[in-house]
C-alpha positions as CSV (number, residue, x, y, z in Angstrom):
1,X,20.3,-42.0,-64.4
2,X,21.9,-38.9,-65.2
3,X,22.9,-35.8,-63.2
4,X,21.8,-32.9,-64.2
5,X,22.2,-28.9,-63.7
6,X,20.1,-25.9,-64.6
7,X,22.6,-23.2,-64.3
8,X,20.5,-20.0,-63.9
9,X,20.2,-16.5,-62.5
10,X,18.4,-14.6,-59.6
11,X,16.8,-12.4,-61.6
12,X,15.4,-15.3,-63.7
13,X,13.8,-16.8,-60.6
14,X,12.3,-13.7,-60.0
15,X,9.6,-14.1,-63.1
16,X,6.6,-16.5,-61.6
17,X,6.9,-17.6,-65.5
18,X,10.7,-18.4,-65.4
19,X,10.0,-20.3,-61.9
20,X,7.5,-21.9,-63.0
21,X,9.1,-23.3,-66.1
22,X,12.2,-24.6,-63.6
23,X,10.0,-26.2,-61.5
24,X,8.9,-28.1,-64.9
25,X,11.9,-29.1,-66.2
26,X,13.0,-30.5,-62.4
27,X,9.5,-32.5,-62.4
28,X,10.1,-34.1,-66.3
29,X,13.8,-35.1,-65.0
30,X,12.5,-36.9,-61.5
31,X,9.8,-38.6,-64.0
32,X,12.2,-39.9,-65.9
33,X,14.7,-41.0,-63.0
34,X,17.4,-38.2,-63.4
35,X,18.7,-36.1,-60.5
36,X,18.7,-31.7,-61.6
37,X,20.2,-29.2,-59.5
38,X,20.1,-25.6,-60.3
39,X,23.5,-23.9,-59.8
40,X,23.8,-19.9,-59.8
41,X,27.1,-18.4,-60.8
42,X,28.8,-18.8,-57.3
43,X,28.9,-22.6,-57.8
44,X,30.5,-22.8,-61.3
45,X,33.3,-24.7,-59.6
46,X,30.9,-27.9,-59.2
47,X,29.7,-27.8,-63.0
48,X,32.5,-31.2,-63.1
49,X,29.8,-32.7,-61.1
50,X,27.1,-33.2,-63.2
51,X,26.7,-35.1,-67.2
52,X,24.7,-32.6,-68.6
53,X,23.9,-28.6,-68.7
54,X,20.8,-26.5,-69.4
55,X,21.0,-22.9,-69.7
56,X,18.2,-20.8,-68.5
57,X,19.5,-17.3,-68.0
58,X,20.2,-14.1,-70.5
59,X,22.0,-15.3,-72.9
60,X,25.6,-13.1,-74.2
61,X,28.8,-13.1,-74.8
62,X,29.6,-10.5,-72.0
63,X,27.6,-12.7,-69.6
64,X,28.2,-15.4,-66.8
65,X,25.8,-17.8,-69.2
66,X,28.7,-17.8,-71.8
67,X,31.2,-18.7,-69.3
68,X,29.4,-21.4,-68.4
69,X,28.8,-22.9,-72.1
70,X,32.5,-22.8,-72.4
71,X,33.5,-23.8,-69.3
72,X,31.3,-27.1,-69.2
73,X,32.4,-27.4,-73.0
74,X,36.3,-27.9,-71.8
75,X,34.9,-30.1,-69.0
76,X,33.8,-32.4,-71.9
77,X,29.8,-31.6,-70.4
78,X,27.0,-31.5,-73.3
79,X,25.4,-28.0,-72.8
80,X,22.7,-26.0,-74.5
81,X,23.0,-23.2,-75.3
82,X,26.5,-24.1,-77.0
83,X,29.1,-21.1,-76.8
84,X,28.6,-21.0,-80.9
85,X,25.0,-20.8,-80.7
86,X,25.6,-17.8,-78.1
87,X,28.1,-15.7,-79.7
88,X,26.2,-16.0,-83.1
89,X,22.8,-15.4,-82.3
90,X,23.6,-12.6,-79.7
91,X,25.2,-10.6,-82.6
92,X,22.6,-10.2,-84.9
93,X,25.2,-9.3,-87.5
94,X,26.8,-12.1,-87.2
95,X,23.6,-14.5,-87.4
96,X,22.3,-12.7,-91.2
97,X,25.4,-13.6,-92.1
98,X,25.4,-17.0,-91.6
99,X,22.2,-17.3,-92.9
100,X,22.7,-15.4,-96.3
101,X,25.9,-17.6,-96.7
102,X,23.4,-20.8,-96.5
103,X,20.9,-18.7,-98.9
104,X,18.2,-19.1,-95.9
105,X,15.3,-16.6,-97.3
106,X,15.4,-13.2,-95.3
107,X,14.0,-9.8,-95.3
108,X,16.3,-7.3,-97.9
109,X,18.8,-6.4,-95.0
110,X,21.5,-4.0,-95.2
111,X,24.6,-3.4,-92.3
112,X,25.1,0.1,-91.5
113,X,27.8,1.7,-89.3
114,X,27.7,5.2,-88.0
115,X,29.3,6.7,-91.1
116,X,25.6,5.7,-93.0
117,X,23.1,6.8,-90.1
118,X,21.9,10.2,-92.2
119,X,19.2,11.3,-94.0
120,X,20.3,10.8,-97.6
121,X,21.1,7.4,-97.0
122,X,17.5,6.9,-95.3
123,X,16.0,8.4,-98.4
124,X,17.9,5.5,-100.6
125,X,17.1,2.5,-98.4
126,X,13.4,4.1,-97.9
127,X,13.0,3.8,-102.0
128,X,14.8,0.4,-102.2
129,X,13.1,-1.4,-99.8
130,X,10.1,0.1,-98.8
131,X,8.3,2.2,-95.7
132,X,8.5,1.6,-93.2
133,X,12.1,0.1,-92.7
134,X,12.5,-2.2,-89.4
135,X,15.9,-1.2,-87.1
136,X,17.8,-3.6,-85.1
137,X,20.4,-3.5,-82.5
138,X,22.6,-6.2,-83.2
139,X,22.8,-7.4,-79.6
140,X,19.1,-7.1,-78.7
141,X,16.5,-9.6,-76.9
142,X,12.8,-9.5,-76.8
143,X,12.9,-6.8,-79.5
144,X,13.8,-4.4,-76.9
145,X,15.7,-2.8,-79.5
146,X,14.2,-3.3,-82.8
147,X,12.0,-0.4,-84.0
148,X,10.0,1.0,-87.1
149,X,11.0,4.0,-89.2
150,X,8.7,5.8,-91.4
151,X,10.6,8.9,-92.5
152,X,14.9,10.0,-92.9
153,X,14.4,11.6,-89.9
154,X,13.1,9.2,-88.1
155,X,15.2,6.6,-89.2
156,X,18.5,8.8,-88.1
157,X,17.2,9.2,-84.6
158,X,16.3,5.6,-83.9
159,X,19.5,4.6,-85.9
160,X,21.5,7.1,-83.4
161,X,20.2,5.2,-80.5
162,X,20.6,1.8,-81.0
163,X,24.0,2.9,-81.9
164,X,25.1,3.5,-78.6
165,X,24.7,0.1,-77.5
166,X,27.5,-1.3,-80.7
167,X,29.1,-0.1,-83.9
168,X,26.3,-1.3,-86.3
169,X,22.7,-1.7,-86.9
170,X,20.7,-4.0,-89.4
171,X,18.0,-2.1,-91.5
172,X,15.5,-4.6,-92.7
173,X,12.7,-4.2,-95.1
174,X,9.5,-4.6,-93.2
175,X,7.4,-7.7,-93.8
176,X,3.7,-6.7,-92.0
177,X,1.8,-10.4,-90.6
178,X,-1.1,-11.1,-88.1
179,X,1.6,-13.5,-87.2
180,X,4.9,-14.9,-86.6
181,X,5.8,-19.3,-86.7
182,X,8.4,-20.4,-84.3
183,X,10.2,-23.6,-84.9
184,X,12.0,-25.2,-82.6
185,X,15.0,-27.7,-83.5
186,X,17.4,-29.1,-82.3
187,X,20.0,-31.4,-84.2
188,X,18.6,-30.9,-87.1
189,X,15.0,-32.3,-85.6
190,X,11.9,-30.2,-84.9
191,X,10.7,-30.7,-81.5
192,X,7.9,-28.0,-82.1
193,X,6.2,-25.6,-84.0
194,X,4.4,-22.5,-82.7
195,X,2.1,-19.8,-83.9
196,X,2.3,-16.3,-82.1
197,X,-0.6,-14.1,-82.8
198,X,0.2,-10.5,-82.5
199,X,-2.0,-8.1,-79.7
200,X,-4.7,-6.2,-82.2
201,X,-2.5,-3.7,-84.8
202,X,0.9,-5.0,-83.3
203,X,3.4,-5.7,-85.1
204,X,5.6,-7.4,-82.4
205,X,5.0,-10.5,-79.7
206,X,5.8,-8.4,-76.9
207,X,3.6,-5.5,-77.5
208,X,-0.2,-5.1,-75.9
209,X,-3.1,-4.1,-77.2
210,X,-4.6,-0.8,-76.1
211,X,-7.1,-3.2,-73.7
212,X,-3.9,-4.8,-72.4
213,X,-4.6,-7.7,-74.9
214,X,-1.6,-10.0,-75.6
215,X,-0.1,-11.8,-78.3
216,X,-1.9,-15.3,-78.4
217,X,0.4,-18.7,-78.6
218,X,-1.5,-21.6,-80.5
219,X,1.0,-24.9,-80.7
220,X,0.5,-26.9,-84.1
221,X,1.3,-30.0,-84.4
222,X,4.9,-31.0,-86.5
223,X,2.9,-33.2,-89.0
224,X,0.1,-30.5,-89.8
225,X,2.9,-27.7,-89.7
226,X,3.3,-26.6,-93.4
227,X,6.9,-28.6,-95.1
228,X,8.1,-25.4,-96.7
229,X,8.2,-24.1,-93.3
230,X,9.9,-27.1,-91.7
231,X,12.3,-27.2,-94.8
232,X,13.3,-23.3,-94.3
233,X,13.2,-23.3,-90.4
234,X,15.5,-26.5,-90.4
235,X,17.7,-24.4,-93.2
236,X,18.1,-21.6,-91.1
237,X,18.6,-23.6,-87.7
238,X,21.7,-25.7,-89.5
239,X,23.4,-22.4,-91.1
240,X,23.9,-21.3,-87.1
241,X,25.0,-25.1,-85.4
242,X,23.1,-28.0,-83.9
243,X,22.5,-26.0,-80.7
244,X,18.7,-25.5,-79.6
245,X,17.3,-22.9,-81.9
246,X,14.0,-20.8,-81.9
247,X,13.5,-20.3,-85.5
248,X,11.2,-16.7,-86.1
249,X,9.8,-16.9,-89.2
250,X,7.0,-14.7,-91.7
251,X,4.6,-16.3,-94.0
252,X,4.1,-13.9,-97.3
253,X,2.1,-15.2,-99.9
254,X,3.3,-18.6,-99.6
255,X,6.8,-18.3,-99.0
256,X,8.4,-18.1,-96.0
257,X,11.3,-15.7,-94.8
258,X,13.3,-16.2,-91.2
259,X,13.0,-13.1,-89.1
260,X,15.8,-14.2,-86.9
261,X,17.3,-17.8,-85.1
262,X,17.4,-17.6,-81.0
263,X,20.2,-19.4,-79.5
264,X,17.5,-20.2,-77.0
265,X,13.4,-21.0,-76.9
């Protein structure tokens, strides 16, 4: 029997589909005879007092979930997220770059700072890779900062924006789908593989449909999952760590291209 802790946040508990998923994991652990606590951010101090550590909470470097990777790491605790999964995938920067280092298959992607943010530069990157081009915040979630640009100045207002929130932007060329595959690994092992059909002329899971329609998730099965998939997702996942990963990933024509790795599912 093991002792177990959920570290997590009050606003998480807030979402009926956060609380929900807690009151899940809690149930699988008493089914299998393990004791799990959750512990908020004013009981750090008692992390000594369990094996193991599950992070379910915003994940960044900036916030109270990092502190508790690290912290349970010098305890000697097994935790997921790991700090190296966190600071990686929560600078998106930093995550292409581990994955063009391991030659994972990505979108055309170019780093920009300020300095680059103008029109002529637009004009290049809109012949070289296409229109429209696909902006990121490095140190977005839930592509709350990841837009479309169709035209320079489009491109330099959006590219404006997201630079107030860091000192560069990825510019990706855009890769349209009905859908998106998420694998999920961890130590090298799939322990799923999901399908996310995009709302109706959506380009993005979070985004509705003009009925309020919603992106539709289909599980598939690891064995009928496609092996150049696996193969790629489990490429990608092992350029970041061990860590649990959310693999994104694009089917085009065969071939398959990672979108980006999540430090957490």
């Amino acid at each position: 029997m093991a002792r177990l802790a959920i570290f997590t946040e009050r606003y998480t508990i807030r979402s009926a589909v956060e609380l929900t998923a807690l009151s899940n994991f809690r149930l699988a652990a008493f089914e299998l005879g393990h004791g799990l606590d959750f512990v908020f951010k004013n009981e750090l101090k008692y992390l000594d007092q369990y094996d193991r550590i599950l992070i379910r909470s915003l994940t960044d470097p900036l916030n109270t979930s990092y502190v508790v990777a690290r912290h349970a790491e010098l305890l000697g605790k097994r935790v997921l997220d790991t700090s190296d999964a966190i600071r990686i995938c929560c600078d998106k920067v930093n995550m292409y770059r581990h994955l063009q280092r391991a030659d994972v298959p990505i979108p055309e992607t170019r780093i920009l700072d300020e300095a680059a943010i103008d029109v002529a530069v637009a004009e290049d990157l809109f012949e070289t890779l296409g229109i429209p081009l696909v902006l990121k915040a490095p140190n977005s979630s839930f592509s709350t900062f990841v837009d479309k640009a169709s035209n320079p100045e489009e491109f330099v207002r959006i590219g404006k924006r997201f630079l107030r929130r860091a000192d560069r932007i990825v510019v990706q060329q855009y890769l349209p789908s009905a859908f998106d595959w998420r694998v999920i690994t961890l130590h090298g092992k799939v322990l799923a593989v999901v399908e996310y059909r995009f709302a109706t002329d959506k380009w993005k899971v979070m985004q509705r449909g003009a009925e309020g329609e919603q992106a539709v998730t289909r599980a598939v099965p690891r064995d009928e999952a496609p092996q150049a998939l696996i193969d790629v997702a489990l490429a990608a996942a092992n350029a970041i760590g061990t860590s649990l990963h959310g693999v994104d990933l694009k089917e085009i024509d065969g071939s398959y291209y990672v979108i980006e790795v999540n430090d957490s599912t």
